[in-house]
C-alpha positions in Angstrom: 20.7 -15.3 143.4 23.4 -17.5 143.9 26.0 -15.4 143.4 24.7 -12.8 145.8 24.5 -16.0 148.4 28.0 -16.9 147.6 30.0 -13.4 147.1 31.8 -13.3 150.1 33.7 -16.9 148.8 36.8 -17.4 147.8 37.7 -18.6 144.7 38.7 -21.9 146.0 36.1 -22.5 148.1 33.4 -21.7 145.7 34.5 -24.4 143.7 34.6 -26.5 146.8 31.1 -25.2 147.7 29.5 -26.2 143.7 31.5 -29.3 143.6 29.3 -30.4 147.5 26.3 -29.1 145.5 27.0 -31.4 142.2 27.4 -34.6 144.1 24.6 -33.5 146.8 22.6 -33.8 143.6 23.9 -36.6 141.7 23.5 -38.6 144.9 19.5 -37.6 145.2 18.8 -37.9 141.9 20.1 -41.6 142.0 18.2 -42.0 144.5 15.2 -40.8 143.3 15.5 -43.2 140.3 16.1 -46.3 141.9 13.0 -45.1 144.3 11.0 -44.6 141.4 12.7 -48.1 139.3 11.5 -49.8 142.9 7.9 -48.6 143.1 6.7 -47.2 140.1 6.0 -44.0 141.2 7.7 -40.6 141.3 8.5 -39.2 144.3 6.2 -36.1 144.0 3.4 -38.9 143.9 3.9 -40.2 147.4 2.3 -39.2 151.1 4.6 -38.5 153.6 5.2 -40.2 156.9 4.2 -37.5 159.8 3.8 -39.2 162.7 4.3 -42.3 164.6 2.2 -43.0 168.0 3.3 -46.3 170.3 5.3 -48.7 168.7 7.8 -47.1 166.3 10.1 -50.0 165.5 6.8 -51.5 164.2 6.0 -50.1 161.0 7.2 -50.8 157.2 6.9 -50.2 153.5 7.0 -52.5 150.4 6.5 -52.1 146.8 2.9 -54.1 146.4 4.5 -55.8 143.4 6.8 -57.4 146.1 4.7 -57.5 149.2 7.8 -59.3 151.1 10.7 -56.9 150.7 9.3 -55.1 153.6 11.7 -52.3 154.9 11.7 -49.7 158.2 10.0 -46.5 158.0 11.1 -43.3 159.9 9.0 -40.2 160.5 9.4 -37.8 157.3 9.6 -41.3 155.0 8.1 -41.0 151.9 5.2 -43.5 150.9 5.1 -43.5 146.6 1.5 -44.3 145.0 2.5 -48.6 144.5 3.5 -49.0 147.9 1.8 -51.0 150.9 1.8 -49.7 154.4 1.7 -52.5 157.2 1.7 -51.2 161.0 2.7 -53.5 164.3 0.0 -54.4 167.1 1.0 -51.0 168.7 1.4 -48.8 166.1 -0.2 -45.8 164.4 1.0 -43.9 161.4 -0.6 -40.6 160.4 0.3 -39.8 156.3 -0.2 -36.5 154.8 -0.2 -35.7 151.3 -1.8 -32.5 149.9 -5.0 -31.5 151.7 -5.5 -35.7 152.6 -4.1 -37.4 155.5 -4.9 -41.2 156.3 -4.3 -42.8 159.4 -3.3 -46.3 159.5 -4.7 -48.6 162.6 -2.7 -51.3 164.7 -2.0 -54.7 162.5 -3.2 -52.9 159.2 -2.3 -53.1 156.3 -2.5 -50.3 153.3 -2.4 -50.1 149.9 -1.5 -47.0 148.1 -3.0 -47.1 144.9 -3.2 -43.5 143.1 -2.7 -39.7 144.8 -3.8 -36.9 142.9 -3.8 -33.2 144.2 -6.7 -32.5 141.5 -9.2 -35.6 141.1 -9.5 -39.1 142.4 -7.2 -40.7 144.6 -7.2 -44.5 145.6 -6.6 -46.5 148.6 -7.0 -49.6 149.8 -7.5 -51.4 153.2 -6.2 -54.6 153.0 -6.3 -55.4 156.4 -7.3 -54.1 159.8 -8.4 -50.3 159.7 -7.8 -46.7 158.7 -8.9 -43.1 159.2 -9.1 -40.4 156.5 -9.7 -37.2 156.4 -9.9 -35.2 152.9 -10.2 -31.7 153.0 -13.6 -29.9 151.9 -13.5 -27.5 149.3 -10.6 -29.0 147.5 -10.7 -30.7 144.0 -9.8 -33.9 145.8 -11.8 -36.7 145.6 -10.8 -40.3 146.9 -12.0 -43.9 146.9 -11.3 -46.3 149.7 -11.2 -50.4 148.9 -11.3 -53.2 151.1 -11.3 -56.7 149.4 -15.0 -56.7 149.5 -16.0 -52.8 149.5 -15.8 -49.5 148.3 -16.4 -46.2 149.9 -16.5 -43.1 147.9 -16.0 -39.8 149.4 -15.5 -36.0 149.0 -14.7 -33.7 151.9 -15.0 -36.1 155.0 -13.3 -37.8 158.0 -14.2 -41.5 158.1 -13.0 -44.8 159.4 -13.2 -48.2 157.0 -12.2 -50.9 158.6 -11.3 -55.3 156.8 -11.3 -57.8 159.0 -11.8 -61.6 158.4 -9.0 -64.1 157.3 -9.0 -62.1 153.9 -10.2 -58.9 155.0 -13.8 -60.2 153.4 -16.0 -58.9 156.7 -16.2 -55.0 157.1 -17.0 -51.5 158.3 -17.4 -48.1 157.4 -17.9 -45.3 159.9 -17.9 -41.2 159.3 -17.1 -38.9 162.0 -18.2 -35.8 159.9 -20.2 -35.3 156.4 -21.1 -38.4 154.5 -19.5 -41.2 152.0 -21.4 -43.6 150.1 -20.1 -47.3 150.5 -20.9 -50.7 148.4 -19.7 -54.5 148.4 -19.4 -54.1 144.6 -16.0 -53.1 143.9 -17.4 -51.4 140.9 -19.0 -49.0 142.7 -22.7 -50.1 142.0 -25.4 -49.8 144.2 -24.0 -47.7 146.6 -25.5 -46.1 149.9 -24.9 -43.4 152.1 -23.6 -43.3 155.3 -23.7 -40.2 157.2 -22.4 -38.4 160.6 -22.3 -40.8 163.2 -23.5 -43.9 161.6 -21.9 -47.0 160.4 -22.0 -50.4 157.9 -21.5 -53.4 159.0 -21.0 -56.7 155.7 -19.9 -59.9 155.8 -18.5 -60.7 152.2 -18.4 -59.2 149.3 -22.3 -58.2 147.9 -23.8 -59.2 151.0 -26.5 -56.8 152.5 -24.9 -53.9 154.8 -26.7 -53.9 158.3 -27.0 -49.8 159.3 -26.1 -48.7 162.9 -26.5 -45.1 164.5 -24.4 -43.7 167.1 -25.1 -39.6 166.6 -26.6 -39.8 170.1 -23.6 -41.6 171.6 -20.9 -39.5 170.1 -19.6 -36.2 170.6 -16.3 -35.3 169.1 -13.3 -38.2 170.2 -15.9 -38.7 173.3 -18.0 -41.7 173.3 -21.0 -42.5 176.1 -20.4 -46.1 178.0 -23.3 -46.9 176.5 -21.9 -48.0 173.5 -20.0 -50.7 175.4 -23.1 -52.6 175.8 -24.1 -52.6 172.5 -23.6 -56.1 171.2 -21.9 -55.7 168.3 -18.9 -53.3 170.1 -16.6 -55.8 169.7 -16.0 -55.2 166.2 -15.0 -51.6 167.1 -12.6 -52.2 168.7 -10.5 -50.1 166.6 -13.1 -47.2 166.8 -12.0 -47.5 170.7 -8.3 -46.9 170.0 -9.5 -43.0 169.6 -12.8 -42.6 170.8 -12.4 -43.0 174.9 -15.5 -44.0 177.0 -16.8 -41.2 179.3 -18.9 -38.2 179.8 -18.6 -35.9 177.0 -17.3 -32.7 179.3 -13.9 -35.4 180.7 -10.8 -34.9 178.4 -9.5 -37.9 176.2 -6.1 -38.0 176.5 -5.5 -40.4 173.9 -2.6 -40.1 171.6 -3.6 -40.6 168.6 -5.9 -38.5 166.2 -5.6 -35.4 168.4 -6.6 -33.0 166.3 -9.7 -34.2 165.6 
């Protein structure tokens, strides 16, 4: 193949042309290994950075074994299982990686803990909020920690949400299908939570207070009813997406817009 690419070289500048090709490859496999001697993780185990919405400048990656050595992310960065995410007040970041894409909220924080194509995948919210989406019909599955929590799912789009000083208070939300969420982190007594609803906890094995918003939700459209409810203040971050209004006005907002 290569020589059918390369037969209308000279001799001279073929050599020129493998020589580029040699160092082009010595220089990203060096790379690759001091990625990989950085985070523990190959490359071909990370998400990728697709998208940035509002403040771009405000968003960085550090190995979790060195939570400090935070460094800028660009668009098309690469985000290696072992790595935390941590996003501005402004900022979004939508990651993809193989039928899963996560979407990490303003002054968040994310841990990257396992991605699998074929079997479980881990993540975990250490702060502030997140949407996921995994694919249905996929081999994927994926569990999602907070400090206090843990939501398993297959073939969803959800929202989990740790907030507190220690991320020790929570939330769990589902947009479409269902997830089953528990304060053990060990998975243990779990309940479903299904279109439209959410969990509410306050520590870790506390009781989960159920709330249903099917009737107030309709797609990224939410009734100004839910305003008044009480308890909106903790979603606020549910309000960074879903815009008040009648569900027949457009929402313009920027981020999850293919929801």
């Amino acid at each position: 193949m290569s020589n059918l690419y390369l037969s209308g070289y000279p001799v001279r500048t073929l050599h020129r042309v493998s020589l580029q090709g040699i160092l082009f490859l010595a220089i990203s496999f060096a790379s690759m290994v001091a990625l990989q001697g950085d985070l523990g993780a190959a490359p071909e185990n990370a998400a990728v950075l697709s998208r940035i919405d509002g403040d771009s400048a405000s968003l960085w990656l550090a190995p979790a074994a060195r939570p400090g050595a935070w460094r800028a992310l660009k668009r098309g960065a690469l985000a290696p299982v072992g790595s935390l995410i941590k996003t501005g007040p402004r900022t979004h970041a939508i990651l993809v990686y193989k039928g899963l894409e996560f979407r990490v909220g303003p002054a968040s924080v994310l841990a990257i803990n396992e991605l699998v194509q074929r079997g479980k995948s881990s993540l975990t919210v250490q702060k502030g909020a997140a949407w996921f989406h995994l694919q249905k019909n996929t081999d994927q599955q994926l569990d999602v920690h907070t400090p206090t929590s843990l939501a398993a799912v297959r073939g969803t789009k959800f929202a989990i949400m740790a907030t507190g000083s220690a991320g020790e208070q929570g939330k769990a939300c589902v947009c479409e299908g269902t997830i089953a969420v528990g304060t053990n982190k060990d998975g243990d007594n779990l309940q479903e939570l299904h279109t439209g609803q959410s969990l509410q906890w306050q520590s870790a094995g506390s009781k989960m207070t159920l709330y249903d918003y099917s009737k107030l939700f309709k797609g990224r459209q939410v009734d100004p009813a839910f305003l008044k409810r009480k308890e909106a203040a903790s979603m606020q971050y549910c309000l960074s997406c879903h815009k008040p209004g009648k569900a027949d006005q457009p929402n313009n907002s920027p981020d999850f817009s293919d929801y």
